[in-house]
C-alpha positions as CSV (number, residue, x, y, z in Angstrom):
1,X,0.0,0.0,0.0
2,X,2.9,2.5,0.6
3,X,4.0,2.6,-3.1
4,X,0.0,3.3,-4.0
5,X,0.4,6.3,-1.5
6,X,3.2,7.1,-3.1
7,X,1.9,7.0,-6.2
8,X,-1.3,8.9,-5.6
9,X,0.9,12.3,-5.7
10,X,1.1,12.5,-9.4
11,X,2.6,15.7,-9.6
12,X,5.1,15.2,-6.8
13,X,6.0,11.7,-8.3
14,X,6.5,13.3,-11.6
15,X,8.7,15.9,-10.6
16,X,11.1,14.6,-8.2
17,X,11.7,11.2,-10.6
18,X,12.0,13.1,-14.0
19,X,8.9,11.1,-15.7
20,X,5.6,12.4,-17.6
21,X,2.6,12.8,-15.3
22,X,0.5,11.3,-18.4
23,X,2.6,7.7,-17.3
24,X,1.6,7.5,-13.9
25,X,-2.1,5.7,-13.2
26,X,-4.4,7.8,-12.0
27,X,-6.1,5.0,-9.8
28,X,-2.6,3.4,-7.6
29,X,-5.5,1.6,-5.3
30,X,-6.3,-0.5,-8.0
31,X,-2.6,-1.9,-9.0
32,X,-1.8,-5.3,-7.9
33,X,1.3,-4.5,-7.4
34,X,2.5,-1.0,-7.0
35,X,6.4,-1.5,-6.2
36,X,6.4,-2.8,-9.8
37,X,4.9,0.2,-11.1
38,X,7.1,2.6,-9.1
39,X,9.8,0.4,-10.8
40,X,8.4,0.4,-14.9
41,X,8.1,4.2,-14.4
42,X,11.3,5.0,-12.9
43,X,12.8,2.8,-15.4
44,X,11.3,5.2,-18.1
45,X,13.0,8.6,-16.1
46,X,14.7,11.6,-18.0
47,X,17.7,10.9,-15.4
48,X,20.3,8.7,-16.0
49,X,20.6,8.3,-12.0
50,X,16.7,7.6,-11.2
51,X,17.1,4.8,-13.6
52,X,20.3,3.6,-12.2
53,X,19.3,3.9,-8.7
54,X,15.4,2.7,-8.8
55,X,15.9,-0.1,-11.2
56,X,18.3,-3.2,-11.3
57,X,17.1,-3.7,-14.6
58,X,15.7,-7.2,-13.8
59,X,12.6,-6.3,-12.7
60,X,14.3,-5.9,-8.9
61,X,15.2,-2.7,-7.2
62,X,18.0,-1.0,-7.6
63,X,20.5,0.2,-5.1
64,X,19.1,3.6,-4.2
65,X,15.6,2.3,-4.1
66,X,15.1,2.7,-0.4
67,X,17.0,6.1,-0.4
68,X,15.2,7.4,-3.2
69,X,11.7,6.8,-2.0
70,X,12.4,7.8,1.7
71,X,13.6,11.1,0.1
72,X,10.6,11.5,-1.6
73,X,8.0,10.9,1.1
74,X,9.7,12.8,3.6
75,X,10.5,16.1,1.7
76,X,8.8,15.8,-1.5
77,X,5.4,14.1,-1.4
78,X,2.1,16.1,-1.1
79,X,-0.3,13.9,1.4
80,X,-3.0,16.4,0.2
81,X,-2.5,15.6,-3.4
82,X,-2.2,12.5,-3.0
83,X,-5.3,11.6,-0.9
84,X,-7.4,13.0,-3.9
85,X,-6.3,9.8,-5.6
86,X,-6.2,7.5,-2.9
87,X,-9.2,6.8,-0.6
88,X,-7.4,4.6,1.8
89,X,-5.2,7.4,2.4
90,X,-8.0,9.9,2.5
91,X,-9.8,7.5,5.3
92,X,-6.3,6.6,6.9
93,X,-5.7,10.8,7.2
94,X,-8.8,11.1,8.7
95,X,-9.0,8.6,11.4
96,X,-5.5,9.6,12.3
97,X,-7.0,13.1,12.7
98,X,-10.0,11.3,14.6
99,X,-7.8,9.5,17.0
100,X,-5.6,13.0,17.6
101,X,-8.3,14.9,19.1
């Protein structure tokens, strides 16, 4: 489910791994298998060091993988945009915000 979170920040994604918003699925909650999508997309970056770093090129992660996405969802990714696309996240948000009061 994290990758699907992930995901469900189309513009973030976009940006910070150099790939075309108009490649990333605009429903992450329905993927079977979201890791492999971050990986197909990353694998189709502008940069030279997303691709390197994301992808083995075997269908496995590469060797930045972890660093990469932990950079991402800690300084890059929009939980507001990204729980327009997600439901689960959007309820998940909320209950958090429930259980806070």
């Amino acid at each position: 489910m994290t990758e699907a979170w992930l995901l469900a920040d189309t513009v973030g994604f976009a940006e910070f791994f150099s790939i075309s918003q108009a490649k990333l699925t605009r429903n992450p909650e329905e993927l079977a298998h979201a890791k492999q999508e971050v990986l197909r997309v990353c694998a189709g970056s502008r940069k030279r060091h997303v691709r390197e770093g994301m992808t083995a090129g075997n269908g496995e992660v590469g060797p930045l993988y972890v660093s990469m996405i932990n950079e991402f969802a800690s300084e890059h990714w929009d939980v507001h945009r990204a729980m327009d696309q997600s439901p689960s996240l959007a309820r998940a948000v909320s209950r958090i915000a429930q259980i806070a009061q």
